[in-house]
C-alpha positions as CSV (number, residue, x, y, z in Angstrom):
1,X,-3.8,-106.8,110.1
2,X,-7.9,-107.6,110.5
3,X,-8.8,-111.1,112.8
4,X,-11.9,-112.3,113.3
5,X,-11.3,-112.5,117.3
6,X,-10.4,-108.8,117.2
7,X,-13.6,-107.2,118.0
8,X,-15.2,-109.7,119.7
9,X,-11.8,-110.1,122.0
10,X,-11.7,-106.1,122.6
11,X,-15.0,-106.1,123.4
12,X,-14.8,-108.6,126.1
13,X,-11.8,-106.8,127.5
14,X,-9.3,-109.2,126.4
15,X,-5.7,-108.8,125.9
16,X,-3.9,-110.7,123.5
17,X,-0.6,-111.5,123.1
18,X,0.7,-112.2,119.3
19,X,4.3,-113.9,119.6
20,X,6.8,-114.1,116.4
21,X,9.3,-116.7,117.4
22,X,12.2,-117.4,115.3
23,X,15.9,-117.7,115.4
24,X,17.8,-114.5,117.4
25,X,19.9,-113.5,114.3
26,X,17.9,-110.7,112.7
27,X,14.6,-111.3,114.3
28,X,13.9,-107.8,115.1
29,X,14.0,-106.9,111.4
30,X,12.3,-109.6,110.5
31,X,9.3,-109.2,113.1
32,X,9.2,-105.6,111.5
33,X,9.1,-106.8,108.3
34,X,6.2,-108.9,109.1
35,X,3.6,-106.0,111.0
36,X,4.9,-103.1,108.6
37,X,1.8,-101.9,107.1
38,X,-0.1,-103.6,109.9
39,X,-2.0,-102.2,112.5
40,X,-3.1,-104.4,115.4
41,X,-5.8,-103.1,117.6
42,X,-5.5,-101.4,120.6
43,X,-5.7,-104.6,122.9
44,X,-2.9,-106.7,121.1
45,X,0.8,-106.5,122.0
46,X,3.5,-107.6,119.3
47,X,6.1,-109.2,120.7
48,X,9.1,-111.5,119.4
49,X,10.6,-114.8,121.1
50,X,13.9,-115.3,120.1
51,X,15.9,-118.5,119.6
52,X,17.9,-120.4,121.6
53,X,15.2,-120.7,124.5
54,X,11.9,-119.6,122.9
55,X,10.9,-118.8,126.5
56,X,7.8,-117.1,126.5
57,X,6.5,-120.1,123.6
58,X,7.9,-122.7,125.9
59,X,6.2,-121.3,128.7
60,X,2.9,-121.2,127.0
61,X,3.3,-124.4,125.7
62,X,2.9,-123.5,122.1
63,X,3.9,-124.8,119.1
């Protein structure tokens, strides 16, 4: 998994935070699914948000 930010966002000392919301029923596996193969730089942490409360995207006021 390549993104344009990546270097730039390393460089800079950035951490970054890449959420996979979905429903709690098999998330895991599908999260795994989804970054097998992948390799995220060093600075990004891959984390899932699961259903009913999405907490971490309500938080951050994502969508």
């Amino acid at each position: 998994m390549r993104s344009a930010g990546a270097e730039p966002s390393k460089l800079a000392g950035a951490k970054v935070v890449l959420v996979y919301p979905g429903p709690s029923d098999g998330l895991k596996n599908h999260a795994e699914e989804f970054a097998h193969g992948k390799a995220l730089p060093d600075n990004f942490d891959f984390v899932i948000d699961p259903d009913p409360d999405y907490a971490f995207t309500k938080t951050s006021d994502l969508q």
